[in-house]
C-alpha positions in Angstrom: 0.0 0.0 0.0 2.3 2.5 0.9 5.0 1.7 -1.9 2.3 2.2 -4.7 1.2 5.4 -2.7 5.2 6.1 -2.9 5.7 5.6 -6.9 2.4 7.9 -7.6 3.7 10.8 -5.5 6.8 10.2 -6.9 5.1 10.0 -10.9 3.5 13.1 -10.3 6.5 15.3 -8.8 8.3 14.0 -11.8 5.9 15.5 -14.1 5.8 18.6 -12.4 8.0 21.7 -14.6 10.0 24.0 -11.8 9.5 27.7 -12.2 11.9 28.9 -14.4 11.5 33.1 -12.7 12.7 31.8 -9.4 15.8 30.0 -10.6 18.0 33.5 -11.2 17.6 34.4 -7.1 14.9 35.8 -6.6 14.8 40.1 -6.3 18.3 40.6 -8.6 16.9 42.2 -11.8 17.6 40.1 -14.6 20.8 40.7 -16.5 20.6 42.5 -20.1 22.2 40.9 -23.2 22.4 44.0 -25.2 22.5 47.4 -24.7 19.1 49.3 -26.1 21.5 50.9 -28.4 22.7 47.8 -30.1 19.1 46.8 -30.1 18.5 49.6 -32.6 21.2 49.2 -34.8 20.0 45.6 -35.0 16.0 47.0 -35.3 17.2 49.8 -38.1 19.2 47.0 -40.1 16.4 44.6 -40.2 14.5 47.6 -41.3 16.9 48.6 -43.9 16.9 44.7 -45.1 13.0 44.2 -45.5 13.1 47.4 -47.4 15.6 45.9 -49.6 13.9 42.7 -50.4 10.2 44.1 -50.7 12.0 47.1 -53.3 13.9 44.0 -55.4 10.2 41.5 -55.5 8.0 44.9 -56.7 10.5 45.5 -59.4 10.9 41.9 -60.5 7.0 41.8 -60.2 6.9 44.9 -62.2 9.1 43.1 -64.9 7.0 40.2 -65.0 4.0 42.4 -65.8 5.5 44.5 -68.5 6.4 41.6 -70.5 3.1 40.6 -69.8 1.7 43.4 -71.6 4.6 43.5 -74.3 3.7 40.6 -75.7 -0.2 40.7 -76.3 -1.5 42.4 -79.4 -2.5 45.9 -79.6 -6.5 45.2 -79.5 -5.7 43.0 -76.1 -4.3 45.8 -75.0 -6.5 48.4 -75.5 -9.2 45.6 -74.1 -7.1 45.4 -70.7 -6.6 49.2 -70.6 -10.2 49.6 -70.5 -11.1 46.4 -68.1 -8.6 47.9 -65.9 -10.5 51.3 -65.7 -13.4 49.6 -65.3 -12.3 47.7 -62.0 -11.3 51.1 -60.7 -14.1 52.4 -61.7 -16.6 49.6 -59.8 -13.8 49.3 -56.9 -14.5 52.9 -56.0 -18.7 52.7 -56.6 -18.6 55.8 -59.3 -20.6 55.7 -62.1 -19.7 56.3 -65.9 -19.6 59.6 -67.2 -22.9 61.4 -68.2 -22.5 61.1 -71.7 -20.9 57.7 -72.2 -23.9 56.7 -70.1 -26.8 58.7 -72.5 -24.6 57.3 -75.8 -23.1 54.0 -74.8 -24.3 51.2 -77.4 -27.0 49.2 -75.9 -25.7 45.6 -75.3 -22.7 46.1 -74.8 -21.3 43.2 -72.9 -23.9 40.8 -72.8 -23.4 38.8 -75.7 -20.4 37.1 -77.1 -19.2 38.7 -80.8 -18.8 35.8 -83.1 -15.4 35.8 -85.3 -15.8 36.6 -88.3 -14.5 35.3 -91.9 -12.0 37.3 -93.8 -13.2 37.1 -97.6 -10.5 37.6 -100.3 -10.7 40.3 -102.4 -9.8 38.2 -105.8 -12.8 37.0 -107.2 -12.9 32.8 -108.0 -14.4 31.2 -110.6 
């Protein structure tokens, strides 16, 4: 009886973790690493780093886009130029201007426009 009373007491002060804030001594303040000023250089460089790296990814995001752009055809272009103003346009909830509004052609957008066939100008017999 009183060994398995023993090995439980002696399970649980096992799993017990000791306070790690009275370990140092109790009232001495506890010691400083680094000196606040060494802390800043460290803080500012960091800093100084990030800005680095997020400059170097919006340029090579910024090359990525260009050629993008560069290589669609003029008409995609002009198509994206215009979806683009569009999004701003519905991101900001303003409405078209008052005479693209009164002249716009009715439509517009809701069906798809069907290719068409280039005919030769040569006539065949």
């Amino acid at each position: 009886m009183y060994l398995k009373l023993f090995f439980c007491l002696l399970f649980f002060y096992s799993l017990q973790n000791p306070c790690l804030g009275q370990e140092s001594g109790g009232g001495d303040p506890p010691k400083k690493d680094q000196s606040l000023k060494s802390k800043r250089k460290l803080r500012k460089e960091d800093r100084k780093q990030w800005k680095e790296d997020r400059r170097n990814k919006r340029a090579e995001e910024k090359k990525v886009r260009d050629y993008h752009k560069r290589i669609q055809t003029k008409e995609v272009r002009n198509r994206m130029k215009r979806s683009k103003k569009t999004a701003a346009r519905n991101r900001d909830h303003t409405r078209e201007p008052f005479f693209q509004r009164m002249f716009h052609k009715k439509g517009k957008g809701k069906r798809v426009k069907q290719p068409t066939e280039k005919t030769s100008k040569v006539k065949q017999y």
